[in-house]
N, C-alpha and C positions, 0 to 999 in steps of 0.2 A: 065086689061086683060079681055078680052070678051071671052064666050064659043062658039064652035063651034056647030053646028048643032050638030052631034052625042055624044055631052057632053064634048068632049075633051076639053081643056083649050086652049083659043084662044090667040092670039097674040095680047095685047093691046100696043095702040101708043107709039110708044118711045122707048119699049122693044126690045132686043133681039131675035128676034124665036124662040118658041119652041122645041126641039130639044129633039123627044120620045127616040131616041136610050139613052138620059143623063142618065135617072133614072136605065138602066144598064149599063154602063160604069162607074158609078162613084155612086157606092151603098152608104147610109148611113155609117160613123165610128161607130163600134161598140169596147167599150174600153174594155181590159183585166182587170180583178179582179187582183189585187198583192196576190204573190205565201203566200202564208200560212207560219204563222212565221217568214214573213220578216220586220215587224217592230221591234220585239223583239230583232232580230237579231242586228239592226242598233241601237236600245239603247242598247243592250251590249256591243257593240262597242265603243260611245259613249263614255258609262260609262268609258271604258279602257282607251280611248285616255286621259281624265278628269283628273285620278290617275296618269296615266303618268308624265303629263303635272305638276302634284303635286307636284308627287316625286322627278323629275327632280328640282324644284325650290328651293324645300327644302333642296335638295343636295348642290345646287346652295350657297344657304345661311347659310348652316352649312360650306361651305367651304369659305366662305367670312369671318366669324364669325372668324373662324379657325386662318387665314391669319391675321387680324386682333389682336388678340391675341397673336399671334407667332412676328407681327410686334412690338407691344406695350413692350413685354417681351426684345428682342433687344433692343431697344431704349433706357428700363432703366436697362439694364444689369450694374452689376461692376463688371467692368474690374478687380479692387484688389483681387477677390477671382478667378481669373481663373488657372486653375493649368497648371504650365509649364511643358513640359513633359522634362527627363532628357535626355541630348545630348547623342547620341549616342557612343559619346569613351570616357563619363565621368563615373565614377564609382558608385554607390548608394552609403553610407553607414548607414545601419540600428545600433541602438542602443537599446538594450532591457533591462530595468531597472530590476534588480535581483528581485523578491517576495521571499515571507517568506519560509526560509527555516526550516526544521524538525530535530531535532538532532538526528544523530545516534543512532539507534538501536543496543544495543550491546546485542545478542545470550547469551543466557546461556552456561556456559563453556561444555563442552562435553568430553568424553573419549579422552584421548591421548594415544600416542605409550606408551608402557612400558620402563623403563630402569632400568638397574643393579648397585646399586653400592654396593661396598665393606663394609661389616660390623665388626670389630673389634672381633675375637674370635668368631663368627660364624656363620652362613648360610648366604648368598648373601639380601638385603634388594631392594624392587622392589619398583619405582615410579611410580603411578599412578594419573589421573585426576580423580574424582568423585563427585558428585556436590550433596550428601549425606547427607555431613553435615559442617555446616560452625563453625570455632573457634571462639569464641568472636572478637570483631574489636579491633585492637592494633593500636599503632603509629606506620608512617610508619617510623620512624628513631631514634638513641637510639645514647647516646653519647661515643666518644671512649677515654676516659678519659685526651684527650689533645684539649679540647675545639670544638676539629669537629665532625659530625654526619656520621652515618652508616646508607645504609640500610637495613628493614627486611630482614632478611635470605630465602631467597628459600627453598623449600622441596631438590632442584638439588643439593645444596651445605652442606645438612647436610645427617650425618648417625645415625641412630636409632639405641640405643641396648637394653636391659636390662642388667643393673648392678645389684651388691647385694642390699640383702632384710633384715629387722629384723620380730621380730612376740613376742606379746607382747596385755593382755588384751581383747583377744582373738582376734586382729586386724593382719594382715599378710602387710608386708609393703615391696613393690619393686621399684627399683629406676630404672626411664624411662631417659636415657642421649641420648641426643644429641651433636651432634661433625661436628665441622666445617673442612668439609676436604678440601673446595675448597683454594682458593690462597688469597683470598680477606677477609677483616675486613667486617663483619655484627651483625645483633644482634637481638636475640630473647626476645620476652614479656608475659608474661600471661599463657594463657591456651593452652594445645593441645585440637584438638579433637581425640581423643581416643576410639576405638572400638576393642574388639577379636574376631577373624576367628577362623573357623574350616580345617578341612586340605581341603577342597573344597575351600577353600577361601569367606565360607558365615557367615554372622557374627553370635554372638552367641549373645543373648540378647540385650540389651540396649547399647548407647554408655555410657562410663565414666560420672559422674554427677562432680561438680567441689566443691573443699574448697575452701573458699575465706580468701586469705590469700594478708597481702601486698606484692606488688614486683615492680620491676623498670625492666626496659631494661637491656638486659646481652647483652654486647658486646664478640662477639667472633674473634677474631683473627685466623689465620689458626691453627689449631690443637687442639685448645683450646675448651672446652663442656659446657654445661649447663644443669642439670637434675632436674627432682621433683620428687612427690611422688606419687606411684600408693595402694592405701590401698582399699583391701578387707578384710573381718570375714574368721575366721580359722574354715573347715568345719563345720556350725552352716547354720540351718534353711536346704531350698532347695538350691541345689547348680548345677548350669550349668556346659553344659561339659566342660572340662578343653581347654583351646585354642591350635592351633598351631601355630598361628603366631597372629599378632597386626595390625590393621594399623590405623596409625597417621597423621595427619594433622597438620603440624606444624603451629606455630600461624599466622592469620593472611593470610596464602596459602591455594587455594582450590587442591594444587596437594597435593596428599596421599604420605605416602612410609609404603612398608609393609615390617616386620623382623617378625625372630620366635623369639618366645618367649613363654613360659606356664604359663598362669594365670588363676583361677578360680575364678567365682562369684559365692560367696554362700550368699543366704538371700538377692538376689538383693542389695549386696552392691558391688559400683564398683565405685570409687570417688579417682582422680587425683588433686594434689596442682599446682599451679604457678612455674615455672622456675626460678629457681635461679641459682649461679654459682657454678662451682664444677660439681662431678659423684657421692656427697652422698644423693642427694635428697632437699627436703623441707618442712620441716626444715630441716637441715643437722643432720645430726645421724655420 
């Protein structure tokens, strides 16, 4: 390219011509700066698609794993433990083997109704429960002298009295019978238990303490009695107030029957013998 006379740049051989209007029609490219924070931008992006693209695969391969797992478990299942379920118009039936059971609780006896029976010469003799005091333990069957057994008498099927008395060595002696009024063959053993009331019906002192004397089962047939001996002191030392009635527990029953009767304890003596047969006591007199 050669210059022109006034400096301008000339057209050297070969060339295109010069062409002044070029340099403005067709300026320099001048490039824009990238907006501020746009590379950050594109690696945080980056970054996210990266995690994606992770958790996607891992997804991927825990559920391959999965499948895998669930395939192998199949294949060696057994069949002999699979439970069949029960047809529908067939019936169950359960069985449930008993466990240990507890024996019965049996309550202490408690108050019962009252009742009346007739006493022989006089006042009415009332039955009651009271769990007060219990008579020695006797057999429960006594023999009726043709080789078969009886058994203890109920308080229901007897009546209480007091019969006569002697007094002697300064001891006072009452005979306590018992009498079978029911229909049936029973038989009495051993001891009562023996207490005196007052006319409230609260006892007075101690109950009866016992002689120990021998005795056998007294069989009673209907009508037939059995009595012992009630021995107190003839007013000596202190002596309690006089009773109005008794109540007894015949042997071996926790039901009572109460009769009147007047007895005093003087000097804390108040001691009842064993049943024997007969209305004169024990020993007999």
């Amino acid at each position: 390219m050669t210059g022109l006379p006034d400096g301008r740049p000339g057209d050297a051989p070969g060339e295109e011509p010069f062409d002044p209007l070029e340099p403005l029609l067709r300026p320099p490219a001048v490039y824009l700066p990238p907006p501020a924070g746009s590379f950050e931008t594109i690696r945080r992006r980056a970054a996210r698609r990266r995690r994606g693209r992770a958790l996607a695969g891992g997804t991927l391969a825990v559920a391959v794993i999965s499948g895998a797992v669930l395939a192998a478990a199949a294949l060696t299942r057994d069949d002999s433990q699979e439970v069949v379920p029960t047809p529908a118009n067939s019936t169950e039936h359960t069985t449930t083997s008993p466990g240990p059971t507890k024996p019965p609780v049996v309550p202490p006896p408690g108050p019962t109704p009252s009742r009346t029976t007739p006493t022989p010469g006089g006042g009415p003799s009332t039955v009651t429960t009271e769990p007060t005091r219990t008579p020695p333990t006797t057999p429960p069957t006594g023999t009726d002298g043709t080789g078969g057994s009886t058994p203890l008498c109920t308080a229901g099927q007897l009546t209480p009295s007091l019969g006569g008395g002697d007094a002697g060595a300064g001891s006072v002696f009452r005979y306590l019978v018992l009498t079978n009024h029911s229909g049936t063959v029973c038989h009495v053993t051993g001891f009562p238990g023996l207490s005196l009331l007052d006319a409230d019906g609260k006892q007075i002192g101690d109950p009866a303490t016992y002689q120990q004397l021998d005795h056998q089962p007294v069989v009673l047939r209907p009508g037939e009695s059995a009595s012992d001996t009630i021995r107190t002191v003839n007013q000596q030392g202190t002596c309690l107030p006089t009773s109005t009635s008794l109540r007894i527990y015949p042997p071996g029953s926790r039901e009572s029957l109460v009769f009147p009767g007047k007895v005093t304890n003087c000097d804390n003596e108040f001691v009842v013998t064993p049943f024997t047969k007969g209305t004169k006591g024990n020993p007999a007199s």
